[in-house]
C-alpha positions as a Python dict, from the first residue, in 0.01 Angstrom:
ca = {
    (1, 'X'): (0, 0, 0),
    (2, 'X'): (284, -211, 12),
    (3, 'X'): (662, -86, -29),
    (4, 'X'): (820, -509, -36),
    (5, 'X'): (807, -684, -385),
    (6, 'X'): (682, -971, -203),
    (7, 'X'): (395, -824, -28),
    (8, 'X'): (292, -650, -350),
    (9, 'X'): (261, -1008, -469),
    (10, 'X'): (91, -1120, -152),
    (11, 'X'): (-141, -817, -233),
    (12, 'X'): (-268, -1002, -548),
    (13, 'X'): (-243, -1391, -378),
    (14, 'X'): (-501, -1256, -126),
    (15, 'X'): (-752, -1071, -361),
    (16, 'X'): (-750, -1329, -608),
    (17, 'X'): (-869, -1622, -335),
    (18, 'X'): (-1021, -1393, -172),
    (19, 'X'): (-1272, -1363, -498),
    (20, 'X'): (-1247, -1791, -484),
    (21, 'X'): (-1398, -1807, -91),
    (22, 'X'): (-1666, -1542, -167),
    (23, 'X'): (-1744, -1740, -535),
    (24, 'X'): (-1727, -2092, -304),
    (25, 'X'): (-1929, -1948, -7),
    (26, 'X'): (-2224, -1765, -233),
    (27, 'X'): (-2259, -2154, -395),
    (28, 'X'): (-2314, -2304, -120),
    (29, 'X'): (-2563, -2032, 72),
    (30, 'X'): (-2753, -2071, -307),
    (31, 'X'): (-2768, -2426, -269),
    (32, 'X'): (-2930, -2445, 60),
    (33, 'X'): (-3162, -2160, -9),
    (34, 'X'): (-3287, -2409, -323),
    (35, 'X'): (-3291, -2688, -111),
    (36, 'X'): (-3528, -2544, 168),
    (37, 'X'): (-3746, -2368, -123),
    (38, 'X'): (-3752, -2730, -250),
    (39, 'X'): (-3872, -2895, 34),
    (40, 'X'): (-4086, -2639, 180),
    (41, 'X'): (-4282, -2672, -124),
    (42, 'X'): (-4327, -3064, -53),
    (43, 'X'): (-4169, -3213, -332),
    (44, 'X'): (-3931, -3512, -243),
    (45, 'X'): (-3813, -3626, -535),
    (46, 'X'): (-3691, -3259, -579),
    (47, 'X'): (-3607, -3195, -206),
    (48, 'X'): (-3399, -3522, -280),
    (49, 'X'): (-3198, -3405, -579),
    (50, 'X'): (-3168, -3096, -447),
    (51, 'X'): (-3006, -3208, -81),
    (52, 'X'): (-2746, -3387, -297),
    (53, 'X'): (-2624, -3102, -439),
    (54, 'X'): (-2680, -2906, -147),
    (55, 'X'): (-2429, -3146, 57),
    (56, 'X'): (-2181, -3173, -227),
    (57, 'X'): (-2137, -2807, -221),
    (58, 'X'): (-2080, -2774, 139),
    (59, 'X'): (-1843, -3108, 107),
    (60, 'X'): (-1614, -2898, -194),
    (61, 'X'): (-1626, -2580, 44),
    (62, 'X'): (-1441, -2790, 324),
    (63, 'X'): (-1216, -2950, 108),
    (64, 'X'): (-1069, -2648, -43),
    (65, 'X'): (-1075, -2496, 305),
    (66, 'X'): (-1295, -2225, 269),
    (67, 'X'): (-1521, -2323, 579),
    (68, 'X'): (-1440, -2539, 882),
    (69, 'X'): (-1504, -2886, 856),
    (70, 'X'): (-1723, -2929, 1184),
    (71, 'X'): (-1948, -2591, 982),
    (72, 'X'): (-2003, -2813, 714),
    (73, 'X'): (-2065, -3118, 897),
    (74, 'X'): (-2370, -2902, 1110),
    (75, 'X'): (-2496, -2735, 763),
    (76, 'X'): (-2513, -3082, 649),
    (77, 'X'): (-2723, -3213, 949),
    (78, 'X'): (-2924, -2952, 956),
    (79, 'X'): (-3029, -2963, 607),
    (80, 'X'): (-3074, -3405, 641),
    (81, 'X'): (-3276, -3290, 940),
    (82, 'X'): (-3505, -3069, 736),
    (83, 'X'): (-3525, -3304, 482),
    (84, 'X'): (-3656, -3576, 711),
    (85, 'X'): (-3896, -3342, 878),
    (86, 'X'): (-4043, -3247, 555),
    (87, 'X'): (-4071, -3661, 470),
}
């Protein structure tokens, strides 16, 4: 445990976006796993919708720097990819 005022408040800077990555990562790791349920299943229209919100996800996780920017430009290929496959 910390003895420094300022690492005591450190202590509490880290935990609390700590709990924002982990909220910001499970999102995105839910909305592929609905995506590829989605299109495994064969329906397009919801494959479609659901790759939208799939790719906005990953899009806010970069932005707010919670992943790299080249991970979220692969997760994003890698889900059009599947998407394509499946059309």
């Amino acid at each position: 445990m910390p003895n420094i005022k300022s690492a005591k408040k450190r202590v509490k800077y880290i935990a609390k976006h700590t709990a924002r990555n982990t909220a910001v990562r499970s999102s995105v790791k839910t909305a592929i796993k609905r995506f590829r349920s989605v299109a495994e299943s064969g329906d397009m229209d919801q494959a479609q919708e659901q790759f939208k919100k799939a790719v906005s996800a990953i899009d806010k996780a970069a932005k707010k720097g919670v992943i790299h920017k080249n991970t979220a430009a692969r997760k994003k290929s890698r889900l059009a990819k599947a998407l394509n496959v499946t059309d």
